[in-house]
Structures are given as structure tokens and as C-alpha cells.
C-alpha positions as CSV (number, residue, x, y, z in Angstrom):
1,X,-11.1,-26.4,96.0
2,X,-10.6,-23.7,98.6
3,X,-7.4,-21.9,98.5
4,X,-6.3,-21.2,102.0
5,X,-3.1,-20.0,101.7
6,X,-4.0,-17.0,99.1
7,X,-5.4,-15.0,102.3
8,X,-2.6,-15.7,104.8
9,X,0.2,-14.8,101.7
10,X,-1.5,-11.4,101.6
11,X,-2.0,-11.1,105.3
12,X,2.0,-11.5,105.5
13,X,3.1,-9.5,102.6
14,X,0.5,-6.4,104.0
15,X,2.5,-7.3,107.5
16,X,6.2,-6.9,105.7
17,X,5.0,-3.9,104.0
18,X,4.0,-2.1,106.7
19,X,7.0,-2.7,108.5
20,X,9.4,-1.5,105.9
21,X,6.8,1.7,105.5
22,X,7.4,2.0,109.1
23,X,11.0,1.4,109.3
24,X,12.0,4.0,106.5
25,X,11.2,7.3,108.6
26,X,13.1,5.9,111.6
27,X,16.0,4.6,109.9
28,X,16.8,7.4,107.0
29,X,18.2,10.1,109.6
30,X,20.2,7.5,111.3
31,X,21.4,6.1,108.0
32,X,22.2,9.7,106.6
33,X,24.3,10.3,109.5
34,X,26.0,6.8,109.0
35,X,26.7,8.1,105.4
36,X,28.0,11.5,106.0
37,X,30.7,10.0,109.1
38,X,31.7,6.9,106.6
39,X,32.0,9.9,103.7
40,X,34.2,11.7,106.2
41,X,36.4,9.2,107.6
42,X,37.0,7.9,103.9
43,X,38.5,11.3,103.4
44,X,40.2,11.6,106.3
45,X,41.9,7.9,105.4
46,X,42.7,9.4,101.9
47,X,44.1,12.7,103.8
48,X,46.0,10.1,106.3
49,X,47.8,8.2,103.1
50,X,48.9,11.4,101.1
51,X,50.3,13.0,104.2
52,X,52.1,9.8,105.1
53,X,53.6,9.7,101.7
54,X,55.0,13.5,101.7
55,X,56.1,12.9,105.5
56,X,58.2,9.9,103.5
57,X,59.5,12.0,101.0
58,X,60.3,14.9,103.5
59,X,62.0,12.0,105.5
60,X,64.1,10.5,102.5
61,X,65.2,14.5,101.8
62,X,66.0,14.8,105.2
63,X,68.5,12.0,105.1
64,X,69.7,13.4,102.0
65,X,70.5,16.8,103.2
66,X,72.6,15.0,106.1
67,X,74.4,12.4,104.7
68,X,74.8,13.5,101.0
69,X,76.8,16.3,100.0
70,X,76.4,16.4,96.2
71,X,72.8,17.1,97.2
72,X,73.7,19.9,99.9
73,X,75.8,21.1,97.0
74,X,73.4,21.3,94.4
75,X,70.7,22.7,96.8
76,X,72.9,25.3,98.4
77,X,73.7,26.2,94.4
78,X,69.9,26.5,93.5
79,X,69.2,28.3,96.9
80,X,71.5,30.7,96.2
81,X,71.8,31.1,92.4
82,X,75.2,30.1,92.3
83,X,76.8,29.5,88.6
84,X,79.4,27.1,87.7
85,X,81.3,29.3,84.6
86,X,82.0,26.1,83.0
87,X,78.2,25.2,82.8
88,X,76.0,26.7,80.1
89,X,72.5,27.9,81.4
90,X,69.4,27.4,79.2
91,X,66.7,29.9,79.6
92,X,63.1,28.9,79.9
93,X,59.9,30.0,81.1
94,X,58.9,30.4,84.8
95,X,56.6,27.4,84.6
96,X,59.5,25.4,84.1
97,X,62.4,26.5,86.2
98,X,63.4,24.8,89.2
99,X,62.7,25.8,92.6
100,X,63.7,24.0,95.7
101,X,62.8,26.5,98.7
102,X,58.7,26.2,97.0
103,X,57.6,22.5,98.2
104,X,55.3,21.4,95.9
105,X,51.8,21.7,97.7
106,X,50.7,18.4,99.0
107,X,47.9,17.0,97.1
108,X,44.7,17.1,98.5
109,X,42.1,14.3,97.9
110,X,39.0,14.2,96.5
111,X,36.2,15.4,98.2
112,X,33.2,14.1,99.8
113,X,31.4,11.4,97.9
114,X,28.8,11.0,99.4
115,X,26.7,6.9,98.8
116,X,24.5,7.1,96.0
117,X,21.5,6.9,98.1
118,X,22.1,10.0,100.2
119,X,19.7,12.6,98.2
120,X,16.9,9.8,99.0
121,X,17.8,9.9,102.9
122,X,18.1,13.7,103.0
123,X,14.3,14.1,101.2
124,X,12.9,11.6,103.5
125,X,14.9,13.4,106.6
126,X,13.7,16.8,105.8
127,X,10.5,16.1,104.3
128,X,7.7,15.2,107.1
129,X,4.5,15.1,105.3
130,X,5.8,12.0,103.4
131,X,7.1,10.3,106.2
132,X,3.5,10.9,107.5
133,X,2.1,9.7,104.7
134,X,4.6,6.5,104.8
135,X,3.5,6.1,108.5
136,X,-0.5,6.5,107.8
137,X,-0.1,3.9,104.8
138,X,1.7,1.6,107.0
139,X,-1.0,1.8,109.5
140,X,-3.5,1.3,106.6
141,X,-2.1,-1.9,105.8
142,X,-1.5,-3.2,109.5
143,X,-5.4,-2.8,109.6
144,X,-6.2,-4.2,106.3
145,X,-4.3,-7.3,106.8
146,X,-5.7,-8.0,110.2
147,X,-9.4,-6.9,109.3
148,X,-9.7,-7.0,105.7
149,X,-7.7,-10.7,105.4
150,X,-9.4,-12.4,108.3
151,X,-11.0,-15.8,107.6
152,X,-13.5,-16.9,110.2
153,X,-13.2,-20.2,111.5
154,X,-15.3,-22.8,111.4
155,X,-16.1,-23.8,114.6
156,X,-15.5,-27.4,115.6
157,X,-17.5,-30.4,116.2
């Protein structure tokens, strides 16, 4: 028993082959850049949240400074080293003293993390004899599956 579809299987899996070999050089600079923006803007979203949360903070001790005066009190005391004599004062080290006019330094996030499959993109970006290659092969194929896998037909009667 003849086994027609053997042939045509082959003929379409040389066809899909060649067509991802040919798509990969095309796509992988277009895809790098796709990765290096979505890497950037996930940054930038991260930057966006932390500086919205200190602009909170900095908003919350602005209404403090204007509508609370035991905190202008205590702040105008620390700012100016000002001792109560009935308050005892406990020495400690300069790592843990307070100082209100130093903001703490707004926390930066992480930094670029780039998709997994970046390296891959950049070798096929930069590297032209293997997208050559890639490209020759796929032509290869294209030809083997339209030579190489074509059944004559028997003609009819």
C-alpha cells in the first residue's frame, strides 16, 4: 500500500522550517529592540511608583509641618540641637543618631532585567555569517521540498 501522505508531511514540515529559518534574522533585531524598550519602561514604571510614594511621604510631612505643632517643635529642637534640661540624652554612634535636615535617599530600583532570551537576539543581531547560514539553509529546504519531495502524477485516462 502506497503511502501518499509521507511525502506531502515532509514537503510541509521542509516549508515551516524554512520559514521560521527565514523569519529569525528578520525578527531578532526587531525583537531585541522590543526587549530593551519593554526592560526600560519596566524601570521607568518601578522609578514612577517609588517616586510617587516619597512625593506621599513628603506630602503627609508637609501637612505635618503646617498643621502640627508638636512636630514643628520637635523638628525645630533636632534642627537646632536644642536640649530640654529635664530630658536625659543617650549617646550613640553616628549610624544611629537622628537627622531630620538629611532625607533619606529615595530608593532606586532595580536595574535592567533584561528577557531571558536577550543574549540569543543580540548573537543573532550582531552575528551575520549565521544569519547567512540560517538564510542559505532555509533556501536549501525551500528547494528540497519542492524538488526533492515532488511525486509525479499519473496522468489520467
Amino acid at each position: 500500500m502506497e503511502q501518499s501522505w509521507v511525502p506531502s508531511m515532509a514537503f510541509w514540515l521542509c516549508l515551516f522550517v524554512a520559514a521560521a529559518l527565514f523569519a529569525i534574522p528578520f525578527l531578532a533585531p526587531k525583537l531585541l529592540v522590543h526587549a530593551r524598550l519593554s526592560s526600560r519602561h519596566d524601570d521607568n514604571q518601578a522609578q514612577l511608583v517609588t517616586l510617587s510614594e516619597h512625593c506621599e511621604h513628603l506630602k503627609i510631612v508637609q501637612d505635618a509641618l503646617q498643621s502640627d505643632p508638636g512636630f514643628q517643635a520637635e523638628l525645630a529642637r533636632i534642627e537646632f540641637d536644642a536640649v530640654n534640661p529635664a530630658e536625659q540624652r543617650i549617646p550613640v554612634g553616628n549610624g544611629l543618631t537622628l537627622n531630620a535636615i538629611a532625607a533619606a535617599p529615595i530608593p532606586t530600583p532595580p536595574g535592567n532585567t533584561l528577557a531571558w532570551y536577550t543574549p540569543l537576539l543580540e548573537f543573532l543581531t550582531n552575528n551575520q555569517s549565521y544569519t547567512h547560514c540560517m538564510l542559505a539553509f532555509a533556501a536549501v529546504l525551500v528547494m528540497y521540498g519542492f524538488v526533492g519531495l515532488h511525486r509525479p502524477v499519473a496522468p489520467r485516462t
